[in-house]
N, C-alpha and C positions, 0 to 999 in steps of 0.2 A: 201294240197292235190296236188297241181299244182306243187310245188316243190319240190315236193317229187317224184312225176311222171318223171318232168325234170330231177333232177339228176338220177336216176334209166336209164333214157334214155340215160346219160353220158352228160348231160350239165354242166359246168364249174360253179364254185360256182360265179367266177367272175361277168359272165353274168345275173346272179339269182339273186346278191347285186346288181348292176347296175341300173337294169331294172326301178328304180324308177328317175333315171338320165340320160336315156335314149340317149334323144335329144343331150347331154354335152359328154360321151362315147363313143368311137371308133371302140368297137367291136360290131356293128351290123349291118348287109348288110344293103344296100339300100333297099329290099324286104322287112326285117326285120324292119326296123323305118316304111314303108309304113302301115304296118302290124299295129305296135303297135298305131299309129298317128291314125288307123282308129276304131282301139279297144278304145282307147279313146274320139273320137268324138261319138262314141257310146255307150258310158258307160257314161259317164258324158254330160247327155243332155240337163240338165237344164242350157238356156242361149247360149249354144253351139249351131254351124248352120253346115251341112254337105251339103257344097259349093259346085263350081264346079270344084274349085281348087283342095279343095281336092280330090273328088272324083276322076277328073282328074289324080293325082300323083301316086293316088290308084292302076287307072287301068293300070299305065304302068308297072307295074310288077304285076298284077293279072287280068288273063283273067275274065269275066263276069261271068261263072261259079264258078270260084274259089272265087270270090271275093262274092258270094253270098253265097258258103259255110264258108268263112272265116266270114261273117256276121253273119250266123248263129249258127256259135262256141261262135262267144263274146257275143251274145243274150242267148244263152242257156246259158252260165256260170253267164249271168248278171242274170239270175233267179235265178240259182243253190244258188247263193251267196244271193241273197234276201230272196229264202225259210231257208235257215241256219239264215239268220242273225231274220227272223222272228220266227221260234219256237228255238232260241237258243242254236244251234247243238254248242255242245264243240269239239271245234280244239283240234289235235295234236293226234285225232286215230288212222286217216286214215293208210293204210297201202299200198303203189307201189304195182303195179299189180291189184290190187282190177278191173282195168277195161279194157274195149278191145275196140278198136280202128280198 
């Protein structure tokens, strides 16, 4: 669904393969790793600690607002993906556009 939505948006297939090498990759701002680095400490919690460091890095390209809507984008998907993974919704229907933003 997510990259499907991405490229319909016109994201680069490059950056869409990437995305799991992240850290290693060149093409993504400084915002962008902030972004992902904090989507990660908060999708993989078990074990993981959201420091002051990081929090810190967070905020210097995401005001307190944004960074608490950016919080609440990875938390809602971290359900969305848990309700699918729990009554075993089959990938590969979805169809771009299906939602509004």
């Amino acid at each position: 669904m997510h990259t499907k939505e991405a490229r319909a948006a016109g994201e680069t297939e490059q950056r869409l393969y990437g995305l799991n090498a992240w850290r290693e990759t060149p093409y993504y701002s400084d915002k962008e790793r902030a972004a992902l680095a904090w989507a990660e400490a908060n999708t993989l919690i078990a074990g993981n600690n959201i420091d002051d460091t990081l929090y810190g890095e967070t905020r210097e390209h995401f005001s307190e607002v944004a960074l608490v809507d950016l919080t609440l984008a990875i938390t809602t998907i971290n359900s969305w993906n848990r309700i699918a993974r729990s009554f075993r919704t089959e990938a590969g229907h979805y169809k771009a556009g299906n939602i509004a933003f």
